[in-house]
Phi, psi and omega in degrees: 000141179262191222280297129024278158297330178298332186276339159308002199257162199273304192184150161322156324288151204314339190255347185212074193294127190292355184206129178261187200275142174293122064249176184248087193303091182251129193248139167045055170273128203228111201272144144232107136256157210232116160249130193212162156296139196231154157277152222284303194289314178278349146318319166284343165291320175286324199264130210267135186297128048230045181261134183268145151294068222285310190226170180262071197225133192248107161255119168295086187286130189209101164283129175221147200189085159317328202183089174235142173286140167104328195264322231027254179249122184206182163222146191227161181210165172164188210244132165232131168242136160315090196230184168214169190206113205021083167074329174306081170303125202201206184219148159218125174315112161305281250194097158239158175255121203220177192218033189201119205286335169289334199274321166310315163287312149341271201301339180257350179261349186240350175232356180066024158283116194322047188272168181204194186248135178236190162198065185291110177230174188210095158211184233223106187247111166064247219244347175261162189246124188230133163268088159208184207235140186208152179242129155050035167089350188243103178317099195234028134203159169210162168233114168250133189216125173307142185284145184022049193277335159209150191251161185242154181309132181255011153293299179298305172292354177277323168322285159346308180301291213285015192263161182306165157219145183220122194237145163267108190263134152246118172227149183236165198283132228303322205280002177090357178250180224289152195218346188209114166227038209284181119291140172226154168235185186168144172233142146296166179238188170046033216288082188256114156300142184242327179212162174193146194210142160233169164180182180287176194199156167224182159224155191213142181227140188230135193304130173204165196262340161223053167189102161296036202249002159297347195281339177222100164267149185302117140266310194247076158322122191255327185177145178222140170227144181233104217239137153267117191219143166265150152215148155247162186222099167287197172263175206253196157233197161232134196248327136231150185230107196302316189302321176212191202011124157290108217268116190291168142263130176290118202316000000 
């Protein structure tokens, strides 16, 4: 390859990019999130300035994605907070666990979503929507949620659906310092409710050393909802960029 084609290539590795190009195509992506109250303080330890806290609120995800393009079928669970950014109301990943080695690489290098590898699974035992999650074989969150127990304006969830997301992207540089140091932002597109329900639900989160997710605990179940959405996910922005130039005032 000349210099040229090189500059042409997508992503690693070069002749067989471990991921393909955005936007990314989800048919009957199928939602449990679960929302409760956290403590304040430890909610101020995760979420990196200059993204605001609005409430000491958690939303819990547990995803399944039957049909997805470039990824195929997998599933992810994980921590979203409710945040704003100069006035902008939006969600920010804590944390997610997937069970798919493209979507993992995929979601952190081109949108800076925090995944890492899990074994998130979401299905429907008897009369409950049941969710959980395990690391290395060790259970650290489960969920229940009644099935289709009442339905919700599929309007207000596509409204919802549509608000920015916000990730703390890093990559760091061959010499080990920091080389990405951004916000990035991004809305789904193509956004079709296909059902959407709420009732009650509970959630349990359990202590590990390296997948934290007892570290912001459930006090309170607040609302839990469980939705079918056609969707997409293009590219992004950059919405702050820690790295650079501060801007001086003239002597």
């Amino acid at each position: 390859m000349n210099e040229e084609e090189v500059r042409k290539l997508f992503a690693m590795p070069a002749d067989a990019p471990a991921y393909h190009p955005l936007p990314a195509k989800f048919v009957n992506r199928e939602f449990v999130n679960i929302t409760y109250r956290t403590d304040p303080d430890a909610l101020a330890r995760v979420i990196p300035a200059p993204l605001k806290v609005t409430e000491p609120i958690v939303k819990w995800e547990f995803i399944r994605m039957p049909d997805s393009s470039a990824f195929g079928s997998y599933t992810e669970s994980g921590q979203v907070v409710p945040v704003t950014l100069n006035g902008e109301a939006g969600g920010y990943t804590v944390r997610m666990y997937l069970d798919n080695v493209p979507a993992i690489l995929s979601g952190r290098e081109l949108l800076g979503y925090p995944k890492t590898l899990g074994q998130p699974k979401l299905e429907l035992r008897d009369e409950s929507i049941v969710g959980t999650l395990d690391h290395g074989g060790v259970r650290i969150a489960t969920g229940t949620m009644a099935y289709k127990y009442a339905e919700l304006d599929k309007n207000a969830i596509k409204k919802s659906m549509e608000a920015p997301s916000f990730n703390l992207k890093i990559i760091p540089h061959v010499d080990g310092s920091l080389r990405v140091c951004e916000i990035a932002k991004f809305h789904v597109q193509d956004v079709t409710v296909k059902g959407a329900w709420t009732g009650p639900a509970s959630l349990e989160l359990h202590p590990h050393a390296l997948a934290p997710v007892a570290t912001l605990p459930v006090l309170e179940i607040l609302s839990a909802v469980h939705m079918i959405v056609d969707l997409s996910i293009g590219y992004g922005e950059i919405a702050h960029d820690y790295l650079a130039p501060k801007s001086t005032k003239a002597a």
